[in-house]
C-alpha positions as CSV (number, residue, x, y, z in Angstrom):
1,X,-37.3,-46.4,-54.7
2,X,-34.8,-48.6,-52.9
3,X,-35.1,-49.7,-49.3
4,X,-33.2,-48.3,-46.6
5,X,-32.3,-48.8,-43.3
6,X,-30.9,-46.9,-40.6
7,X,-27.3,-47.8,-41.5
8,X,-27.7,-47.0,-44.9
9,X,-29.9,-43.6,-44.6
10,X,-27.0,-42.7,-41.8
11,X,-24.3,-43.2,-44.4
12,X,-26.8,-41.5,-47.1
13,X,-26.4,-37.8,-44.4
14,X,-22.9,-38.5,-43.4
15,X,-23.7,-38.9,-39.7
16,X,-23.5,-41.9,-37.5
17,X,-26.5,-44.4,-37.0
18,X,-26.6,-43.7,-32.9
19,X,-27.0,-39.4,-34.3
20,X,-29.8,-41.2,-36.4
21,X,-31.4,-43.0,-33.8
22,X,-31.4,-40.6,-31.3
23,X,-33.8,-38.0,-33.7
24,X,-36.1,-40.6,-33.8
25,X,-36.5,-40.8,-29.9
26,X,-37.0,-37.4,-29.4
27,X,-33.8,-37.0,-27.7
28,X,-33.4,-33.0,-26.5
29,X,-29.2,-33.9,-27.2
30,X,-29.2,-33.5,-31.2
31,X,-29.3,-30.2,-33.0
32,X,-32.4,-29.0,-34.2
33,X,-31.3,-28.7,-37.8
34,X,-29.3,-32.4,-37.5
35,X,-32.8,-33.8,-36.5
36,X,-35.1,-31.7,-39.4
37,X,-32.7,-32.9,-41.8
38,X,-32.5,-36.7,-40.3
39,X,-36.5,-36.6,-41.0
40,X,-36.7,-35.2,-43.9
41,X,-34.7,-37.6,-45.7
42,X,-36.3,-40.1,-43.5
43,X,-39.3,-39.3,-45.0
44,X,-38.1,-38.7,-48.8
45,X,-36.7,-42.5,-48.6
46,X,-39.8,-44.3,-46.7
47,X,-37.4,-45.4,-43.6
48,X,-39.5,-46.4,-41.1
49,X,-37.6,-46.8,-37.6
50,X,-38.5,-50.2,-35.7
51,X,-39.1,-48.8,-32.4
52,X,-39.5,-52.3,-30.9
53,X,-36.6,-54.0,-32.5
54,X,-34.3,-51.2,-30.4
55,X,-36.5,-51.4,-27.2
56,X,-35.6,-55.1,-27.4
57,X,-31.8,-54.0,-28.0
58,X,-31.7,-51.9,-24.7
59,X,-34.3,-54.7,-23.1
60,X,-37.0,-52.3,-22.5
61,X,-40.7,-52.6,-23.3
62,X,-41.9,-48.8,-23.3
63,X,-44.4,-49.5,-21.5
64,X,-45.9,-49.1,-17.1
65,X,-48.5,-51.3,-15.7
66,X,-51.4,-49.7,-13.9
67,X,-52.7,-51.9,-10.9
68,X,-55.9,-50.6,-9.5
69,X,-58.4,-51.6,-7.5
70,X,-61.3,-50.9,-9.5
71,X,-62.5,-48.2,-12.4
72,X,-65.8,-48.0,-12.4
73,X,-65.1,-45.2,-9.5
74,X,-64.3,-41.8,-11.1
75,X,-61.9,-41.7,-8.9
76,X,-59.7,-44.1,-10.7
77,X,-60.7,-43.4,-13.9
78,X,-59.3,-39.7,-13.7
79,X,-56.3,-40.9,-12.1
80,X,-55.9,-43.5,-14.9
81,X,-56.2,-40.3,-17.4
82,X,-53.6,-38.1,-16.0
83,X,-51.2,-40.7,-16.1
84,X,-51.9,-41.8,-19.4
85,X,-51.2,-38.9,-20.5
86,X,-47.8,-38.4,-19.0
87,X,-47.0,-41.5,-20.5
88,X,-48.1,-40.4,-23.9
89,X,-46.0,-37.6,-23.9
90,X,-42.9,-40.0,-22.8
91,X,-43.8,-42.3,-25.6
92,X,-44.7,-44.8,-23.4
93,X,-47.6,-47.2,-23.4
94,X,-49.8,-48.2,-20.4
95,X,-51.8,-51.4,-19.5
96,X,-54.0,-51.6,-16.7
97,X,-54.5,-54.3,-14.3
98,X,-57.7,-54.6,-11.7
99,X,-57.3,-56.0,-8.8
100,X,-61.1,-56.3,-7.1
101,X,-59.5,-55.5,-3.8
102,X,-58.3,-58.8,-4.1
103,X,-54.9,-59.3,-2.4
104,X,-54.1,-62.8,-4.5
105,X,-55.0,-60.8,-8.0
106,X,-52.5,-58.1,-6.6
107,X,-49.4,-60.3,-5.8
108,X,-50.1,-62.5,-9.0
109,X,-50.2,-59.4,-11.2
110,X,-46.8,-58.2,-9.4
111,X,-45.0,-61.9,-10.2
112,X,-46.0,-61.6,-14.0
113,X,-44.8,-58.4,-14.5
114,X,-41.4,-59.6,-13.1
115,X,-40.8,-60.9,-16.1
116,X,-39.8,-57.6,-17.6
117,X,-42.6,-57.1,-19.7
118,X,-42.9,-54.0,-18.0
119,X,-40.3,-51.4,-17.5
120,X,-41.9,-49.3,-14.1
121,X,-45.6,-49.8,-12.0
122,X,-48.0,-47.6,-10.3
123,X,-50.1,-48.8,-7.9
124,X,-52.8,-48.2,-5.8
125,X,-53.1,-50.9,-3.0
126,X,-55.5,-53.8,-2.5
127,X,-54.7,-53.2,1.3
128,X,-55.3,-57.0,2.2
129,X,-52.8,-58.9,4.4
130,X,-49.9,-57.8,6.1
131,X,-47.1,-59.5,4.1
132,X,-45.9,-57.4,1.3
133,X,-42.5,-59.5,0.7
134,X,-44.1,-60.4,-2.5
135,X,-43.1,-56.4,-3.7
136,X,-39.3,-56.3,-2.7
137,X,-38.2,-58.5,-5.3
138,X,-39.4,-56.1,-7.5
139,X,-35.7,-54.0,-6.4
140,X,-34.2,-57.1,-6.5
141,X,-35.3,-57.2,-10.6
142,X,-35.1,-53.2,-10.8
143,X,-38.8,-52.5,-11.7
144,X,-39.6,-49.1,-9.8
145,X,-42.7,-48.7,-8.1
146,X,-44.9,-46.0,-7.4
147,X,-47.7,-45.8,-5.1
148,X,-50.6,-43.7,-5.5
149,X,-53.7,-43.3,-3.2
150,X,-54.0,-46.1,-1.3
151,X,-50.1,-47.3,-0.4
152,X,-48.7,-49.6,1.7
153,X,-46.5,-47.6,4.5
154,X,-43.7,-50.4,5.0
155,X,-43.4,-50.4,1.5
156,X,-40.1,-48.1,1.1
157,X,-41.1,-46.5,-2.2
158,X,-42.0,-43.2,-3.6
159,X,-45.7,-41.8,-2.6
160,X,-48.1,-39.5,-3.9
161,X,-51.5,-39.6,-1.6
162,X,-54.0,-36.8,-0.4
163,X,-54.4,-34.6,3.0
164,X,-56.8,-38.1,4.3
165,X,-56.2,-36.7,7.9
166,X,-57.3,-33.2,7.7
167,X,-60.1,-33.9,4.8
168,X,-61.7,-36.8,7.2
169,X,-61.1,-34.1,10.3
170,X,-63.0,-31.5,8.2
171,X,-65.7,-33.7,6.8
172,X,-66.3,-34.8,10.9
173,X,-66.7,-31.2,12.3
174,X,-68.6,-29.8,8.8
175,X,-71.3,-32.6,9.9
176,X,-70.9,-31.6,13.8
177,X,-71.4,-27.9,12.6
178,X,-74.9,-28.5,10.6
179,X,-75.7,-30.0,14.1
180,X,-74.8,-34.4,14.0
181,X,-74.3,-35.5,17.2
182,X,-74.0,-39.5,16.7
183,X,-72.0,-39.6,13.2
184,X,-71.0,-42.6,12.0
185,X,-67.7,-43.4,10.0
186,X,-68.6,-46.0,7.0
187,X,-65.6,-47.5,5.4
188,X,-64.2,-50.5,3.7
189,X,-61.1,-52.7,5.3
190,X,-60.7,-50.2,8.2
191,X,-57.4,-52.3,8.2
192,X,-55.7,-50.1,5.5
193,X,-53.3,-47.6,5.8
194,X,-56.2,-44.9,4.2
195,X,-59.0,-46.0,6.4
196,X,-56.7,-45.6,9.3
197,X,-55.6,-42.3,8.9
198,X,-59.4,-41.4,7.8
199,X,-60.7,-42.8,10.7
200,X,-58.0,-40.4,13.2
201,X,-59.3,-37.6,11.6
202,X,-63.1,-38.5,12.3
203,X,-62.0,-39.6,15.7
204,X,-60.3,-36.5,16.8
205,X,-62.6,-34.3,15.0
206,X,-65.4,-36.0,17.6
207,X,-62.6,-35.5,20.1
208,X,-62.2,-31.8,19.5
209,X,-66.1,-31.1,19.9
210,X,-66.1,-33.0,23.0
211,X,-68.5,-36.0,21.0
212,X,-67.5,-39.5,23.0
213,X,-66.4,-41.6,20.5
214,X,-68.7,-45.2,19.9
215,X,-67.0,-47.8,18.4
216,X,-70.5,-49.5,17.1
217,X,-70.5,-46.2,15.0
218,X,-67.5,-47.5,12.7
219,X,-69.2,-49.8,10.1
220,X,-66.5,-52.0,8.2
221,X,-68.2,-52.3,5.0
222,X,-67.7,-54.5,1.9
223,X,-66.8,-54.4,-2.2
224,X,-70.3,-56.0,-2.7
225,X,-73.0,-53.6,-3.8
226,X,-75.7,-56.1,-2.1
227,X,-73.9,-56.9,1.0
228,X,-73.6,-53.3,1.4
229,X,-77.2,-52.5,1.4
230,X,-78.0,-55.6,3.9
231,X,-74.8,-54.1,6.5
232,X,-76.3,-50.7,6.0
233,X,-80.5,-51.8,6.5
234,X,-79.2,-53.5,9.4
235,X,-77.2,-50.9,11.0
236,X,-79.6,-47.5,10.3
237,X,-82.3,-49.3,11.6
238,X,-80.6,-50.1,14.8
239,X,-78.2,-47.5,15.6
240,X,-80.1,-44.6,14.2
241,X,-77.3,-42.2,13.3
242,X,-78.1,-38.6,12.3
243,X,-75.0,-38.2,10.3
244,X,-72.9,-40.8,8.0
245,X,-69.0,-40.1,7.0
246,X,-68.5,-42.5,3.9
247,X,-64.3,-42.8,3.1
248,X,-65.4,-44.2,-0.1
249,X,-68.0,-43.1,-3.1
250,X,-69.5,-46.9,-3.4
251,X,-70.8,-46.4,0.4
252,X,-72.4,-43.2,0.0
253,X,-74.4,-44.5,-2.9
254,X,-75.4,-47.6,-1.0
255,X,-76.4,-45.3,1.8
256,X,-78.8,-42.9,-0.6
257,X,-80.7,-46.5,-1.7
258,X,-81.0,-47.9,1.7
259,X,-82.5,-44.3,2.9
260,X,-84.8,-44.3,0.5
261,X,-85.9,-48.2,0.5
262,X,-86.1,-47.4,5.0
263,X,-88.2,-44.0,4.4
264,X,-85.2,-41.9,6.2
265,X,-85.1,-38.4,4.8
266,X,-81.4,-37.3,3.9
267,X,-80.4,-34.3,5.1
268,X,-83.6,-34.0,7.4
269,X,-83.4,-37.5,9.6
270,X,-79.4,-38.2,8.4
271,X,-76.9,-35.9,6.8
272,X,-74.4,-37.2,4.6
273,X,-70.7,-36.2,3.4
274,X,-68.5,-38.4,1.5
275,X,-65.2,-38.9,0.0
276,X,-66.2,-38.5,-4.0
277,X,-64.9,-37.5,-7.5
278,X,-68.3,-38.3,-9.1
279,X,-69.1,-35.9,-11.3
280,X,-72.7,-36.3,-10.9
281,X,-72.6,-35.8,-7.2
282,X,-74.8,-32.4,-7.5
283,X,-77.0,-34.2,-9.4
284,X,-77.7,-36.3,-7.2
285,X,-81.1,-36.0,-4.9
286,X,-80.4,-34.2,-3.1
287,X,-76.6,-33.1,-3.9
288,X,-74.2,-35.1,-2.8
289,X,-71.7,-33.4,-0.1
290,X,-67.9,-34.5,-1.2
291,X,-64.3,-34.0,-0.4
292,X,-62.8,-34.0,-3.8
293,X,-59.7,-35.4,-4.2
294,X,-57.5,-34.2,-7.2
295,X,-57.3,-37.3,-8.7
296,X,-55.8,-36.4,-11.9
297,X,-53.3,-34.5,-10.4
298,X,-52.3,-37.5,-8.1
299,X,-52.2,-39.9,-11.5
300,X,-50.0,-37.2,-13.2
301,X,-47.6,-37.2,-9.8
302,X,-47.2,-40.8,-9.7
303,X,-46.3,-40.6,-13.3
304,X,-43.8,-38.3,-12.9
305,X,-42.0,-39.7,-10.0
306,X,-42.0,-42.8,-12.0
307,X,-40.3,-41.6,-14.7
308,X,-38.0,-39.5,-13.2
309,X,-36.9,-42.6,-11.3
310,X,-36.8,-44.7,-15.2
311,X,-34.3,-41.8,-16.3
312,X,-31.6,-42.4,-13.5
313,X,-33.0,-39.0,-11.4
314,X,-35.3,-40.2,-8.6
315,X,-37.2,-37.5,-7.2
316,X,-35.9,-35.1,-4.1
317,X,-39.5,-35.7,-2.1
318,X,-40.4,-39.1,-1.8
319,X,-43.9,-38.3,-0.7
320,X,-46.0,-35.5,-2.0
321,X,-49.5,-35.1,-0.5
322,X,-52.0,-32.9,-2.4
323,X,-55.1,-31.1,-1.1
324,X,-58.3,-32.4,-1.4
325,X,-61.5,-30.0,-1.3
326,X,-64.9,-30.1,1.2
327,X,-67.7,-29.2,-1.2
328,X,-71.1,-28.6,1.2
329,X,-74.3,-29.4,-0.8
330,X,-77.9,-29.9,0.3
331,X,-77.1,-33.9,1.9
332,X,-75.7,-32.3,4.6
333,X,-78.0,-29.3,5.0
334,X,-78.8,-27.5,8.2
335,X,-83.0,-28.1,7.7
């Protein structure tokens, strides 16, 4: 059988080699019965289209960076999956980048992808430092950005977060309801723009019950698993609170071990609620109160807006913010 290529099978139907090309991209601009036929023979003659010969023509990779902080939280992981599959069904590829938190692995992840081995990027900050120059040049070299969860709010780029105000307000007075009165607020860098809108909502929720609010009751936590439980030992055994607000699933976990190591009974002696997508939070002993984000819904947002922005129509809303959900289980029991 004799090898063809696109110029030849084009001449072979009678129809022009950008017809050709454009019923192997999928384009929704070429008539059904055009593209059947354009395949069919496609297939009868063994063409094979070289995809990345023609990305390289219109200098485009077909491929988004993720940058995330971490993915061992479910969080991540299901935000990872919906945009994955967004990116599938553009015919796009994805590769992930972790940052640890670590603001130095964040801006060196952004200067290599400057190179234009990627063609968009959706990120969910490291929220170290204040100077986020390092992400403008990124116009400058017309890669789009996308934030998602955790974002940087000088940082003039679409958005897709969660309700962190009203889910932190509701977490607050669900734990004042089953009768906390000295609720603590455990979170990590208290510094980024997530912690701070969590923490107004825990503050005004003490606020609206007429709780003073105690600054010692804030406990700026850490990425380390061990210097987590030492913060925490230290700080239940002084302080004593009968409630804990985690804004993070690592916390809450850290909190369950050091209860259990100090002899503190959880819900009877300290009740517990926690930002969480962990799907084993019932499971959990006891059951793990959580405000669920949707994070799949947020990774499938961010997606999107990205592309949307990638094919020359950048979306009309700039932010969208998605509900999260307060499910009550036995950690924050009235006992």
């Amino acid at each position: 059988m004799e090898r063809v290529d696109i110029k030849r099978l084009a001449e072979k139907l009678n129809l022009s080699t950008s017809t050709v090309s454009r019923a192997f991209r999928g384009n929704s601009d070429i008539n059904p019965e055009t593209k059947a036929r354009i395949l069919s023979a496609a297939k009868e003659f063994n063409y094979q289209p070289n995809h990345h010969a023609s990305n390289l023509r219109d200098k485009r990779s077909n491929t988004i960076a993720i940058i995330v902080p971490e993915i061992a939280n479910n969080f991540f992981s299901q935000a990872i999956h919906g945009i994955e599959r967004v990116a599938r069904e553009k015919d796009y590829y994805t590769l992930i980048y972790l940052t640890d938190d670590d603001y130095d692995k964040e801006v060196m992840f952004i200067e290599k992808l400057y190179n234009g081995r990627v063609d968009g990027i959706i990120m969910s900050a490291s929220g170290e430092a204040n100077d986020h120059r390092y992400l403008n040049n990124m116009g400058n070299k017309r890669i789009p950005l996308v934030f998602f969860d955790r974002v940087y709010d000088d940082v003039d780029v679409p958005k897709v977060t969660t309700d962190d105000y009203e889910s932190a307000f509701s977490a607050t007075s669900h734990l004042i309801e089953a009768g906390c009165q000295k609720i603590a607020f455990l979170v990590i860098n208290k510094s980024l723009s997530i912690g701070n809108v969590r923490m107004q909502g825990y503050r005004d929720a003490l606020q609206h019950a007429g709780i003073p609010f105690q600054e010692q009751l804030v406990v700026d936590c850490s990425n380390d698993y061990d210097k987590n439980y030492q913060i925490l030992t230290d700080f239940l055994l002084h302080e004593r609170p009968d409630g804990l607000f985690t804004a993070v699933e690592r916390l809450a976990i850290s909190s369950y071990y050091v209860c259990n190591d100090l002899g503190i009974n959880i819900p009877k002696d300290v009740k517990v609620v926690s930002f969480s997508s962990l799907e084993i939070a019932s499971l959990l002993n006891p059951g793990l109160s959580t405000i669920t984000q949707p994070a799949y819904d947020l990774g499938t947002h961010a997606a999107e807006m990205l592309f949307k922005v990638l094919e020359g129509t950048p979306p009309q809303n700039n932010h969208i913010v998605l509900g999260s959900r307060l499910i009550p289980r036995h950690s924050s029991a009235k006992v």
